[in-house]
C-alpha positions as CSV (number, residue, x, y, z in Angstrom):
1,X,-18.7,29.4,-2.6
2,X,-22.6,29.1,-1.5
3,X,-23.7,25.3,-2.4
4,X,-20.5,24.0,-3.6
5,X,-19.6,20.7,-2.9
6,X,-16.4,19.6,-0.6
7,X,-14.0,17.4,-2.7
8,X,-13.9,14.2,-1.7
9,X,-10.8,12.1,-1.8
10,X,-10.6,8.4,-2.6
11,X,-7.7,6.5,-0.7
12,X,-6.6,3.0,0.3
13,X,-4.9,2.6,3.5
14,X,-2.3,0.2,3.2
15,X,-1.8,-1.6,6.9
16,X,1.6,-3.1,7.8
17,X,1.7,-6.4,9.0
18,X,-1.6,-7.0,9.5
19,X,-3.0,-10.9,9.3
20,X,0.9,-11.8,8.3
21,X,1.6,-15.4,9.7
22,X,-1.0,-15.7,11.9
23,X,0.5,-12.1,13.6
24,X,-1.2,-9.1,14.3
25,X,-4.4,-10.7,13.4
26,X,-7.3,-8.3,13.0
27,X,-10.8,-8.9,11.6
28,X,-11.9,-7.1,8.3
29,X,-15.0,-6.8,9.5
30,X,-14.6,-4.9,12.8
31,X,-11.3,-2.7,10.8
32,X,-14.8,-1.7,8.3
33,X,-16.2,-0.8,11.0
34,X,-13.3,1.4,12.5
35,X,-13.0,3.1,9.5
36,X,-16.9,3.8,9.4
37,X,-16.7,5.2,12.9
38,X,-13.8,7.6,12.0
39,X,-16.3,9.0,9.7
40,X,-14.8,7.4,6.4
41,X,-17.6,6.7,4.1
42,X,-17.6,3.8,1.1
43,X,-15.4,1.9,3.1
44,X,-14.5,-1.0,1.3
45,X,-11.8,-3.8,2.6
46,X,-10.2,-6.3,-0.2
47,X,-8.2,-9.2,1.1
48,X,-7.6,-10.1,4.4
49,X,-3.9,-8.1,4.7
50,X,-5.4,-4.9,5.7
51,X,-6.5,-3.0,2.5
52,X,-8.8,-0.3,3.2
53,X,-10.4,1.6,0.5
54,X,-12.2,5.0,1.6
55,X,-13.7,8.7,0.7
56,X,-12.8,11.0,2.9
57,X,-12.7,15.0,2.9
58,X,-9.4,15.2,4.6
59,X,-6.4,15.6,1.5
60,X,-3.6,15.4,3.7
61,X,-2.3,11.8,3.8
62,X,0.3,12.3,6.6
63,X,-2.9,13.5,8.8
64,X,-4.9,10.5,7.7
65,X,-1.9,7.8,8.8
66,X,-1.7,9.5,12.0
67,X,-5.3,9.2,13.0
68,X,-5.4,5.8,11.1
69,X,-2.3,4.4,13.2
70,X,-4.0,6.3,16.4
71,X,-7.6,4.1,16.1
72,X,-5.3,1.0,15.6
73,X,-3.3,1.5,18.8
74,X,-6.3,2.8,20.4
75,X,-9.2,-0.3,19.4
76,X,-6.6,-3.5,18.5
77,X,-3.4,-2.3,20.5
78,X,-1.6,-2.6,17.6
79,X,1.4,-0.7,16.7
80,X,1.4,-0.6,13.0
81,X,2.4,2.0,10.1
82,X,0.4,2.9,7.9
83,X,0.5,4.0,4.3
84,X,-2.0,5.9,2.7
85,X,-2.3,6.5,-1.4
86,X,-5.2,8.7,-3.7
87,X,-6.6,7.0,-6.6
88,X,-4.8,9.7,-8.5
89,X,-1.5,7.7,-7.2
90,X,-2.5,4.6,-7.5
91,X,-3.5,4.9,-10.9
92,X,0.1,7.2,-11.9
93,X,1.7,4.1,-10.4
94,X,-0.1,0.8,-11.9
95,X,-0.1,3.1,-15.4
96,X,3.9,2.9,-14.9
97,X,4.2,-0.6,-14.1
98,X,7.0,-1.4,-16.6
99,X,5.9,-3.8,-19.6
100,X,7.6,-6.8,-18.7
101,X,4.9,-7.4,-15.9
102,X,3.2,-9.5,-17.5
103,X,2.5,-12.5,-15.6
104,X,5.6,-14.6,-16.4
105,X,5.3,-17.3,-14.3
106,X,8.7,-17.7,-13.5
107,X,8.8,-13.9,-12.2
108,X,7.4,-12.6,-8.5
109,X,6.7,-9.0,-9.3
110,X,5.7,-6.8,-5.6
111,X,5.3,-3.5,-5.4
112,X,6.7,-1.9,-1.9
113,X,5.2,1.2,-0.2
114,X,7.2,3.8,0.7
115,X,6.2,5.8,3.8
116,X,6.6,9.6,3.6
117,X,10.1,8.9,6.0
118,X,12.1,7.4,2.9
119,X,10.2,8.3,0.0
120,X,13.3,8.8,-2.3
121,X,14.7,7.6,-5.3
122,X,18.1,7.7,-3.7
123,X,16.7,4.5,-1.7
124,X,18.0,2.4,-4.9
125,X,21.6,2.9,-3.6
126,X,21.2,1.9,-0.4
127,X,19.7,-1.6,-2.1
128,X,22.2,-3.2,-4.6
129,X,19.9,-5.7,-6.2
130,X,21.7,-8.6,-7.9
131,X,21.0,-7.8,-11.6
132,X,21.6,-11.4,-12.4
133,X,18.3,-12.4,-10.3
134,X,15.8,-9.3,-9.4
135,X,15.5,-5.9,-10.8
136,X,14.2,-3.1,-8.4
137,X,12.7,0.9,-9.9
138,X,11.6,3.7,-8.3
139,X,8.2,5.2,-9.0
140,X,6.7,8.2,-6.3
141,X,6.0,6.6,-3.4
142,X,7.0,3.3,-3.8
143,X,9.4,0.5,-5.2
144,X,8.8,-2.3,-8.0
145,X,10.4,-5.3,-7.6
146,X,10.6,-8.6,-9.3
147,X,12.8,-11.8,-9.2
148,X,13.1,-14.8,-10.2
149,X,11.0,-17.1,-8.2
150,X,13.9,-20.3,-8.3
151,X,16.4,-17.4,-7.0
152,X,13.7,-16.1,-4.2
153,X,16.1,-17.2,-1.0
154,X,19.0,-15.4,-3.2
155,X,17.6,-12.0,-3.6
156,X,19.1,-8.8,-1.9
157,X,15.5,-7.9,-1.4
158,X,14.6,-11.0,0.9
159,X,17.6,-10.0,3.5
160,X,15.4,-6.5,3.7
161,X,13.4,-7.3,6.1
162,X,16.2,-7.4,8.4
163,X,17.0,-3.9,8.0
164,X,15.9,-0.9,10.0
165,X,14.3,0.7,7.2
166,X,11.8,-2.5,6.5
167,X,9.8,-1.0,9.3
168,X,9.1,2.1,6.7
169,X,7.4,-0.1,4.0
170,X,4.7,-2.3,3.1
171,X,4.6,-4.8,0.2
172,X,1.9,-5.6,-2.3
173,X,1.8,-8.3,-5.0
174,X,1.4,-7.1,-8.6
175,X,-1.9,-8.6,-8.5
176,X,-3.2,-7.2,-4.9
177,X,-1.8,-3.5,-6.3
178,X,-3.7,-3.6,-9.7
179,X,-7.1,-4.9,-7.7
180,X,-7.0,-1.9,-5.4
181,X,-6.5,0.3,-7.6
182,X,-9.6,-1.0,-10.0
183,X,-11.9,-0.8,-7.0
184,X,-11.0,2.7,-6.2
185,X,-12.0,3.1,-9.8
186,X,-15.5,1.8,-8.8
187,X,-15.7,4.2,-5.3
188,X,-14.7,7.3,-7.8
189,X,-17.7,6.1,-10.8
190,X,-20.4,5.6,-7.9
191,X,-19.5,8.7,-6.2
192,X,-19.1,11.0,-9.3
């Protein structure tokens, strides 16, 4: 159609392991920059755990983890996954965030990532969360857990990171999720 305007997509790139224990230490700054170079535009960056908010044209997140993962090998020769969400996602996902997330202090609630590779619900069985301490739900594209923060070095979710699969995921906090997911609200109000 003469004069119509491409869509443009609002994402968050989701970077694993980056700035984790004084590991795979990259500056926000220069990763902005990156991101502007790749032609990304309202490139935003929230924390300093590689959290990249971004329009883009391209719709197809697979494609956009690729070249993401590409420019991070390429400019910090850093081998790390990345996940990539819409807004329209991100905002299914914190609207499903179950009730009982409400801040009880006594409760860690994280959200994991799922990459594309084991994006399933049938995930949960592979899990066995102690029901007693920590309760883990699938939503599209990711995991919610919480736990008891007195029972944290108990959890069957702690001894994850051990397993293969651990390399296919990245965790945010309740709090981290909710904030990204809010300021790709703002990116999709100033570009409307």
């Amino acid at each position: 159609m003469k004069g119509s305007k491409a869509r443009v997509n609002i994402c968050v790139a989701l970077l694993r392991a980056v700035n984790v224990g004084g590991n795979n230490m990259i500056s926000m700054k220069s990763l902005k920059e990156s991101f502007e170079q790749m032609g990304f535009k309202h490139v935003t960056t929230y924390i300093n755990s590689g959290n990249i908010i971004f329009t883009t044209k391209e719709a197809d997140a697979r494609k956009l983890e690729k070249k993401i993962e590409q420019m991070l090998a390429r400019d910090y020769q850093l081998d790390s996954r990345v996940v990539v969400r819409s807004f329209s996602e991100m905002t299914n996902l914190v609207e499903s965030l179950p009730q009982s997330w409400t801040g009880d202090s006594g409760w860690r609630y994280n959200v994991i990532f799922l990459r594309h590779t084991i994006d399933s619900e049938q995930i949960l069985e592979e899990l066995s969360p102690k029901r007693d301490i920590e309760e883990v739900f699938y939503r599209a594209g990711a995991l919610l857990w919480s736990a008891q923060v007195s029972e944290m070095n108990r959890t069957t979710m702690l001894k994850l990171s051990t397993r293969k699969i651990y390399q296919e995921m990245t965790v945010r906090n309740l709090n981290t999720t909710i904030k990204l997911q809010f300021l790709m609200k703002r990116v999709a109000e100033l570009s409307a």
